[in-house]
C-alpha positions in Angstrom: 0.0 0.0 0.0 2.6 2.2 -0.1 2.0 3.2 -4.0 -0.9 5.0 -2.0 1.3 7.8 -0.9 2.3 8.9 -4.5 -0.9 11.0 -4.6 -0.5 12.6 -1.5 3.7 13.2 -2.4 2.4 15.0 -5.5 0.2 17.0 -3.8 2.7 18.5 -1.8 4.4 19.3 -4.6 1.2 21.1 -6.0 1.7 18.9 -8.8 -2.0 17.6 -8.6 -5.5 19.0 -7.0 -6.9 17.9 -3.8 -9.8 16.1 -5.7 -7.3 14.3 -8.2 -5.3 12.9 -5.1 -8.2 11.6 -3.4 -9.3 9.6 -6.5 -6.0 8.5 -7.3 -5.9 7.2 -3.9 -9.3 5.8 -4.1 -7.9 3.4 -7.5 -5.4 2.6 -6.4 -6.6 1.3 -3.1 -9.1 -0.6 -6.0 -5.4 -2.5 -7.8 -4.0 -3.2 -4.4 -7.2 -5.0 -3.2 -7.6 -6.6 -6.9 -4.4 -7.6 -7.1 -4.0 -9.1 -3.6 -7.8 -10.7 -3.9 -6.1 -12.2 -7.7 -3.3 -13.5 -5.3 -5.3 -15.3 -3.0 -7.5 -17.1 -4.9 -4.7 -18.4 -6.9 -3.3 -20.0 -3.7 -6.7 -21.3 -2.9 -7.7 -22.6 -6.2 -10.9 -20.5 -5.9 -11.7 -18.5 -8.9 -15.4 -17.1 -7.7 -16.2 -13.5 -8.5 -16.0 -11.4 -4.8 -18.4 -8.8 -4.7 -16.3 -7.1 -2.4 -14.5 -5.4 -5.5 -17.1 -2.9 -6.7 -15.5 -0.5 -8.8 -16.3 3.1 -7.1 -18.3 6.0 -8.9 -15.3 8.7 -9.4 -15.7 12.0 -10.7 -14.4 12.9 -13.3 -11.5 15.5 -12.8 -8.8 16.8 -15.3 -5.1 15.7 -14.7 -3.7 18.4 -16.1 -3.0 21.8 -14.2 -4.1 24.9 -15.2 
């Protein structure tokens, strides 16, 4: 989880909004969980669809600075 502190490292940096952060953050958040749900069902043999991992409603915001 530590890709999750990219967003806020570029904020500080004013190199992103406040609103682009938090999305960032919010996806993500969404890989990591994918990615380590992926992980464990490989281990387990169990290939069943988790609800769980609902992809979020995110706004949509620019990435570019103006």
């Amino acid at each position: 989880m530590e890709c999750v502190a990219i967003p806020d490292i570029l904020l500080s940096f004013e190199a992103i909004y406040p609103e682009l952060s938090r999305v960032g953050k919010n996806i993500l958040k969404r890989i990591v969980l994918l990615l380590t749900q992926l992980i464990q069902r490989t281990r387990t043999g169990s290939m069943e669809y988790d609800k769980t991992y609902e992809p979020a409603d995110a706004p949509n915001v620019s990435i570019h600075r103006h």
